[in-house]
Each structure stands twice: as C-alpha cells, then as structure tokens.
C-alpha positions in Angstrom: -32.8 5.0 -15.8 -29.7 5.7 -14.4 -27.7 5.1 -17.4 -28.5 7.7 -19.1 -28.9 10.2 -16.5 -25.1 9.9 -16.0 -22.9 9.9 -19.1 -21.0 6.8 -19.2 -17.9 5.4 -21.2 -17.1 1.9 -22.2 -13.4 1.3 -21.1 -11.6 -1.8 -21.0 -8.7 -3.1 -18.8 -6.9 -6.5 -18.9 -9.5 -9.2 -20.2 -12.4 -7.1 -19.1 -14.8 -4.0 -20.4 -17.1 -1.6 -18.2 -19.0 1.1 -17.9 -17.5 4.2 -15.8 -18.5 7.7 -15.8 -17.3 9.5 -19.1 -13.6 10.9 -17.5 -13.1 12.9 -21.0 -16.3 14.6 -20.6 -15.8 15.7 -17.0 -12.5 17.0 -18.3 -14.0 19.3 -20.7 -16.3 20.4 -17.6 -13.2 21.2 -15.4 -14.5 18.4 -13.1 -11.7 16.2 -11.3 -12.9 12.0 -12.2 -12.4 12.2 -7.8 -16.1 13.6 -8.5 -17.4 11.2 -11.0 -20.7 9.7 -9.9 -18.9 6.3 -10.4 -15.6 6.3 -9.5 -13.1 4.9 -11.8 -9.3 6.0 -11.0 -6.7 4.4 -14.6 -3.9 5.6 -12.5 -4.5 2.8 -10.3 -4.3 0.7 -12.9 -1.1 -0.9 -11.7 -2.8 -1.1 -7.8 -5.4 -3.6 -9.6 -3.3 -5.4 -11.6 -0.6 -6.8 -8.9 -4.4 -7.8 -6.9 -5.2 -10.5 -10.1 -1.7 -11.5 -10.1 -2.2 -12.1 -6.1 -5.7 -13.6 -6.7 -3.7 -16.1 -9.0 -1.2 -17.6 -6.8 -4.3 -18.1 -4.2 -6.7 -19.6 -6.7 -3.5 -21.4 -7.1 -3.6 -22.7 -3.7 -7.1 -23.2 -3.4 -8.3 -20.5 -1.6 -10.7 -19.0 -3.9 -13.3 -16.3 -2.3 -12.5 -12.6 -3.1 -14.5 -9.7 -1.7 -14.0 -5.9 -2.4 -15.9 -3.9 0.2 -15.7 -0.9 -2.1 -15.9 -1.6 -5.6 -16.7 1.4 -7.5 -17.3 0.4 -11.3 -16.9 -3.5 -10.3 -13.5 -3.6 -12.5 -11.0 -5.3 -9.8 -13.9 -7.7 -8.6 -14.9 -8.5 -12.5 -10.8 -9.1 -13.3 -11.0 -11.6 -10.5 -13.6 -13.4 -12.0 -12.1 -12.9 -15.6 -8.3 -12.8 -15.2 -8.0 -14.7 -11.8 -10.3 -17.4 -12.4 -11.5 -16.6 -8.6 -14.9 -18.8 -8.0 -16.4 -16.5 -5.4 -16.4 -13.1 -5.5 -18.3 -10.4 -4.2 -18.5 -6.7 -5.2 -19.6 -4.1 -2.5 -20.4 -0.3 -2.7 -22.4 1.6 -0.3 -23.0 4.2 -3.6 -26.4 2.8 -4.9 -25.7 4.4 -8.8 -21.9 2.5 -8.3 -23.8 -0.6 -7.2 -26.3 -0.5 -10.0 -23.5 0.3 -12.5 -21.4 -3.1 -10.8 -24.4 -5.2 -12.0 -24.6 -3.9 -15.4 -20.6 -4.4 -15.5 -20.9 -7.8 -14.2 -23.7 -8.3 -16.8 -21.4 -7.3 -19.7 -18.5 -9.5 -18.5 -21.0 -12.5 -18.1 -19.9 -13.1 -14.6 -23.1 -13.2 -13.2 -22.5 -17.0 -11.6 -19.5 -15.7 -9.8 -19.8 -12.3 -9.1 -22.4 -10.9 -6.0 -23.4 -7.3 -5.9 -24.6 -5.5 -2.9 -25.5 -2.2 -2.0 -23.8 -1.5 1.3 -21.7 0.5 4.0 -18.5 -1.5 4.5 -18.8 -2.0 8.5 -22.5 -2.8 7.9 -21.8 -5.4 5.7 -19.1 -6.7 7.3 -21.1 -7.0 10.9 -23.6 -8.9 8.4 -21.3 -11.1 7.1 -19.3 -12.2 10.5 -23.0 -12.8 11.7 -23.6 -15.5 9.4 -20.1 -16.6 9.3 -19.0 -16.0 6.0 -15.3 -15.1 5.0 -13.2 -14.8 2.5 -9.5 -15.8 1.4 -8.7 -12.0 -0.2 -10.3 -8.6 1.5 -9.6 -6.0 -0.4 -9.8 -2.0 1.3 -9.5 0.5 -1.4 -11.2 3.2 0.2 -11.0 7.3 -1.1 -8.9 8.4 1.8 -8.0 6.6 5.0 -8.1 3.3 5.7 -8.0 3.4 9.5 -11.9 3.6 9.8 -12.6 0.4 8.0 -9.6 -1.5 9.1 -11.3 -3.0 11.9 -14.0 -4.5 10.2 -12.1 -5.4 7.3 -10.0 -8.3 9.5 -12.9 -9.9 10.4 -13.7 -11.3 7.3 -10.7 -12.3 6.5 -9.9 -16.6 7.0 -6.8 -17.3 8.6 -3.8 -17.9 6.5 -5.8 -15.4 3.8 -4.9 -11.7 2.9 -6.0 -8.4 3.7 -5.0 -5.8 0.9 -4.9 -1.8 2.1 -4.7 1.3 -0.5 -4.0 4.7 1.5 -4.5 7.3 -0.6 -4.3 10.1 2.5 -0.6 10.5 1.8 -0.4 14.0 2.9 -0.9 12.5 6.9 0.8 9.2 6.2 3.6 11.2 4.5 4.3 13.8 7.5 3.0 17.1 5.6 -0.1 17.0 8.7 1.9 15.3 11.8 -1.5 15.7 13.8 -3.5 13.7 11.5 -0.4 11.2 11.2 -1.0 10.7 14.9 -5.1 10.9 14.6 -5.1 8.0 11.9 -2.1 5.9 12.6 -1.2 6.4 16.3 2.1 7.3 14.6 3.9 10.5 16.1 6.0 11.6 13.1 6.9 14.8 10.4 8.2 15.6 7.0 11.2 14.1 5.5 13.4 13.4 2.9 12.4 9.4 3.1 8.7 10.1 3.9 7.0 7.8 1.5 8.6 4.7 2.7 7.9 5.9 6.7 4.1 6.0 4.9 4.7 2.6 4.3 6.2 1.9 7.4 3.7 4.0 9.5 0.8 2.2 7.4 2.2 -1.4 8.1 2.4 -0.8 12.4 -1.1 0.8 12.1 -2.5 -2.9 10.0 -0.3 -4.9 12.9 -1.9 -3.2 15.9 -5.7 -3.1 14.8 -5.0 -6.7 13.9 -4.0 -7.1 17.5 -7.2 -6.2 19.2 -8.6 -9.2 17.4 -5.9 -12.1 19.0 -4.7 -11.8 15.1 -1.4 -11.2 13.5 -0.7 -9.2 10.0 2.4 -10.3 8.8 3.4 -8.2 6.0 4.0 -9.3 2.6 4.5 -6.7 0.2 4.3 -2.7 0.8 5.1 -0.5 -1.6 5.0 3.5 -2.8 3.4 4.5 -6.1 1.7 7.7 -7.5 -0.4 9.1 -4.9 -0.7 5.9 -3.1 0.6 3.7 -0.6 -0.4 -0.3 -0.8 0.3 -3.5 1.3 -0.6 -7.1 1.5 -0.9 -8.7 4.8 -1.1 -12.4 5.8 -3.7 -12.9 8.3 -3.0 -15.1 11.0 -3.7 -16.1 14.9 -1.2 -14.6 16.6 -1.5 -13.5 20.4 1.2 -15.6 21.4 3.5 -14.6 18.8 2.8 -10.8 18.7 5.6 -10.4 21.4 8.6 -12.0 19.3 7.1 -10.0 16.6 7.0 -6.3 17.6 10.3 -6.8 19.0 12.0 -7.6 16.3 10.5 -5.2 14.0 9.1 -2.1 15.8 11.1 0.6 16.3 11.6 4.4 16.4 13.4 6.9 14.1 15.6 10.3 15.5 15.4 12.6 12.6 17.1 16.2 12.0 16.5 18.4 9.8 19.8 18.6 8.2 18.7 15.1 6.9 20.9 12.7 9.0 18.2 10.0 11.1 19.0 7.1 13.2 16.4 4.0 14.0 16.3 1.7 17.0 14.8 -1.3 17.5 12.7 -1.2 20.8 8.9 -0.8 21.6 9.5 1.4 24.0 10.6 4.7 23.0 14.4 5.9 23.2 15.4 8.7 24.3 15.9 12.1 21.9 19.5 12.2 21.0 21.6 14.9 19.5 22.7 15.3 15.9 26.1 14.2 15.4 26.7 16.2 12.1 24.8 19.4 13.0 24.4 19.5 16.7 20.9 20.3 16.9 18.4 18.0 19.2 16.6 15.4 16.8 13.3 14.8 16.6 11.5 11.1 17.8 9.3 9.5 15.3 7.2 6.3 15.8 6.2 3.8 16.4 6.6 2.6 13.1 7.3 -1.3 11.3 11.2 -1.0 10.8 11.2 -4.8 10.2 11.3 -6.2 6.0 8.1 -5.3 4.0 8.5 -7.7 1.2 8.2 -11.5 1.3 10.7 -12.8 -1.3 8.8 -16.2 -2.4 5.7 -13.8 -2.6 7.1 -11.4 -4.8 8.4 -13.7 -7.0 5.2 -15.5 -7.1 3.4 -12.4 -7.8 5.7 -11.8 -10.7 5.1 -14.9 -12.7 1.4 -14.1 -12.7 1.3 -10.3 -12.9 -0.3 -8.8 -15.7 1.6 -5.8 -17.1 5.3 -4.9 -17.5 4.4 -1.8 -15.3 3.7 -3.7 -12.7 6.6 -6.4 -13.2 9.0 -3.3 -12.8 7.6 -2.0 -9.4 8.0 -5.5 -8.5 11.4 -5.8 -9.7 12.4 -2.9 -7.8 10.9 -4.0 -4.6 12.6 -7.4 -5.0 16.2 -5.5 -5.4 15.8 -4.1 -2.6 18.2 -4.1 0.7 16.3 -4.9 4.1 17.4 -1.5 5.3 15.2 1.2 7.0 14.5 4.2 5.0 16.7 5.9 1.6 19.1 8.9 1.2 18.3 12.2 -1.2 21.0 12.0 -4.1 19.6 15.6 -5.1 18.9 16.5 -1.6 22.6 16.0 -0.7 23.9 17.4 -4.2 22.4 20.3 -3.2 23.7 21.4 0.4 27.3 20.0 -1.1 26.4 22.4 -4.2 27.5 20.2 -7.0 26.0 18.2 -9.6 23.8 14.9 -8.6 25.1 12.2 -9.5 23.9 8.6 -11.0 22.3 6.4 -9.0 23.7 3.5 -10.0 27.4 5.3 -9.9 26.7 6.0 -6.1 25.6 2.4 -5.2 28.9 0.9 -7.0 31.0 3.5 -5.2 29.2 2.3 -1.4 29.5 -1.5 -2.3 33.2 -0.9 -2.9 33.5 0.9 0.3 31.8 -2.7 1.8 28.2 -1.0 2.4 24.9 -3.0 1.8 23.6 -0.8 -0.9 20.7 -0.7 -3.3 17.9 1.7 -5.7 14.8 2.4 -3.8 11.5 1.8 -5.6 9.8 4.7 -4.1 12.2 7.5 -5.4 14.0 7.7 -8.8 17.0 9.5 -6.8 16.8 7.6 -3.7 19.7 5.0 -2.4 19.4 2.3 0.5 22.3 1.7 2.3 23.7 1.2 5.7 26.3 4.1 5.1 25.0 6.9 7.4 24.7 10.5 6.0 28.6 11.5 6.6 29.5 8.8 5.4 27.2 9.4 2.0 28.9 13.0 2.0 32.3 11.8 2.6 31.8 9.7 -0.8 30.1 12.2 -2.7 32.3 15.4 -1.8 
C-alpha cells in the first residue's frame, strides 16, 4: 500500500540499490528532498561511504555488530551488510513509511539474514536495548539537525573499545551564526568567524567528550572533519573516569577572538582571562570550552583509506591526513582583502611560511584556508 501512495525511485549506491522517495519529482514540485516522505540525502554520499570503509577495518578486527538508530531508506545499514561484510546489523527509524520502505530495501538487497528492521524512537529503543543488554561495535547518529538530544542514549549501546559516529547537520549554531543555540546545544559559549567550521568540529568533539563523561566513559576522537553542510566525527568508546583528567587537560582549551581576525588559544579548563588585541587594540572575545587537542588518528586514517570506497572520499581523507596538529586556519581571501591586493595560492603561501621555519599546512575544511603556527602579523608581514 504504501508504495504506491508515495512515488518512489530506484537508486543505487556502491554495491547496493533502493527505493527512496522520487527526488526528481519533488524537484519539479518545488519541494526540498528535506521533505521527502523517506528521506534520502546523495550529498551525503561521501558521509556513508567513509562509514563502510570504517565498518571494514572493524569487521577486520572482529567486531562485527552495526546499528543505525536512524536509517531513513536503509542504504548505510544495507552497504554494511553488502560492502562491509558486517554480520549484524540493525536498521532503526521511528518514521513507520521509512521503516516499511527499510524492509522492502533490505528485501531487494537480500540481506534479510543480516539486517533487522524496527520501527522506533531512538532513546526508546536504546533504553530497550541496554535493558536486555545488547550492544553494538559501531553506533551510528545521523540525525536531521542536532545531535545533542540523542547523544546520551546513543553511548549506551556502544561496547567498549567500539565507535560512536556523529553527523551535525545544525551548522548554523555549531558554526557561530546563533551563539545562543551554540551554548543551548553544546555548552559551548562561542561566535562567528573566519575559522568557524573547524571550531564546529572542535565545539562538536568537547560536547561528545563531556556527555560521554556522565557515563564513567571516555570518547577519544578519531577522525573529525568539515564537509558540505555537515560536520562528522568518529569516537572510540572507552572507560575512562580515571583518565578523563590527563585528558581534558591536555586538550581543552579556550579561544580569544577579535574581529579584525587575529585569535589566540590556551590550554586550560578553566577559563583565562579576556585579553586585548595586540594588532587592533580592541578587547577580544572568550570562546569555549572547546577540544583544541588532534582530531585525527593517523593509523586510523590510513586504515580508513585502504578500504574507502570512492576517490571523493580518499581526497577528504588525504587532506585530513596532511594536516598540521594546529588549532584553527587563516582566510587567504579574508586577509587579501583588508591588505587590498590580490589572493594569493595556497600552496605559494605555505612554501613562503615553511621557509620562514613555520609548521604550515592546506586545511580540508576551506579551499583558501592555511594552518600554521605564524600568528596573523606575522601572515600579513609575509603577504604585504
């Protein structure tokens, strides 16, 4: 019945073909696919296909249970099963026409031996679970939105030494364009800048740590990363009361920022005192708490890109690996501009700062962007 009450396209992705609402038709209805009666998102193509590659390396290891507690049209669960060779896996949405679309998916995949549907709310079904003791190597939150509701509940099906994976798609608050509902969310005090999508990231990753807290648990961060209109990170899940101290004081910290674009972090969990701008003068702004410490695992990443299944995805992951261990990037074309001339190159600016014996590097989340331990006068000194 519901088939055909919703028009529905077959699409395929990796190894695998579903069923999804018809995106074209919606198009020529002026409808956004964020309506769709079953969700289905290609842009985050990329989001699902660095999740096989990480269900690879643990099938590798022998940690093969995978659960997505909001599955949509099935596709990530279903490439677990297909691509990842994952022997347990279990599909969740709270939508019943997404849950009833998940089966015939499954159905078409002939995954039926691996693959459980239910028909849930997320914290419902994760009480349920924990209740009965079931839990699973990989937990996968992809909500529409926030993830700071589910969080919670999410680490507590997740086995020790296993993963929690977290989409944001709220970017807007994680970014600093809403500073209240930065601080509503993420407990994160915060506002617009020039190197807001990696504080996202960074913002997003001391959020995961401290709800992971409140269970004697610790999140260790693996991989983080910027893309479209997302942010995404992969946590190790481990007990960790005793060493959440040495942790948060070696990687929280805060951030002064001006709005003339120079910032300066410090590593403390207490906050520092406001300082004044050195350039400009003018009183700069306190930001945090916020993860300052590395968001990538090396071995991970380099795991991850033996088994990943797209170029795309291989580049974002190149990217990440190239990068320095440095808190936040510099605006080439935001610094071009107050110095009025011409922006240049990337790459030509990096050279120029390693010569000049600064750590210096691309930044994954902006084409323009440069990582470096050269402070802003220093940047303008070599680009003037």
């Amino acid at each position: 019945m519901l088939s055909y009450e919703i028009k529905l396209a077959l699409y395929k992705e990796g190894e695998v073909s579903f069923y999804a609402t018809d995106l074209e038709e919606l198009s020529k209805r002026g409808i956004s696919y964020t309506k769709a009666e079953v969700f289905y998102n290609p842009d985050m193509k990329v989001n699902r296909d660095i999740s096989v590659a990480v269900n690879r390396i643990l099938r590798k290891d022998g940690k093969s249970a995978s659960i997505d507690l909001m599955a949509a049209t099935g596709v990530r669960s279903i490439r677990w099963a297909v691509e990842s060779d994952v022997d347990r896996v279990w599909a969740n949405d709270k939508n019943p026409v997404a849950a009833h679309i998940i089966r015939k998916n499954v159905a078409l995949n002939n995954v039926e031996d691996r693959v459980k549907v239910t028909c849930k709310d997320a914290g419902m079904l994760t009480s349920e679970l924990m209740e009965i003791g079931i839990k699973f190597w990989y937990v996968d939150l992809d909500p529409f939105g926030s993830p700071a509701p589910y969080t919670r509940d999410s680490l507590r099906i997740v086995r020790r030494g296993g993963i929690l994976a977290v989409t944001a798609t709220d970017t807007a608050p994680l970014f600093g364009v809403y500073p209240l509902k930065l601080f509503r969310y993420y407990r994160v005090s915060g506002t617009r800048t020039h190197f807001h999508k990696e504080f996202g990231i960074r913002a997003l990753i001391y959020f995961i740590l401290m709800e992971a807290t409140l269970k004697d648990l610790l999140a260790i961060p693996l991989l983080a990363y910027s893309h479209l209109h997302y942010v995404r990170a992969y946590f190790l899940i481990e007990r960790g009361a005793l060493e959440f101290r040495k942790v948060i004081e070696e990687n929280l910290g805060w951030v002064n920022y001006c709005e003339c674009g120079n910032w300066s972090t410090t590593r403390a969990v207490e906050p520092p005192g406001r300082i004044t701008c050195e350039l400009c003068g003018s009183r700069m702004r306190l930001m945090g708490p916020v993860w300052i410490g590395s968001y990538k695992n090396k071995e991970f990443i380099s795991r991850i890109m033996e088994c990943v299944p797209s170029e795309e995805s291989r580049k974002i992951l190149k990217s990440l690996a190239d990068e320095i261990d440095i808190p936040f990037y510099h605006d080439l074309d935001l610094i071009s501009r107050k110095l009025r001339i011409s922006s240049p190159g990337v790459n030509k600016v990096v050279e120029k700062l390693r010569e000049r014996g600064f750590s210096a590097s691309r930044s994954h989340a902006e084409p323009k962007a440069i990582k470096t331990d050269a402070n802003l006068a220093e940047m303008i000194r070599i680009l003037s």
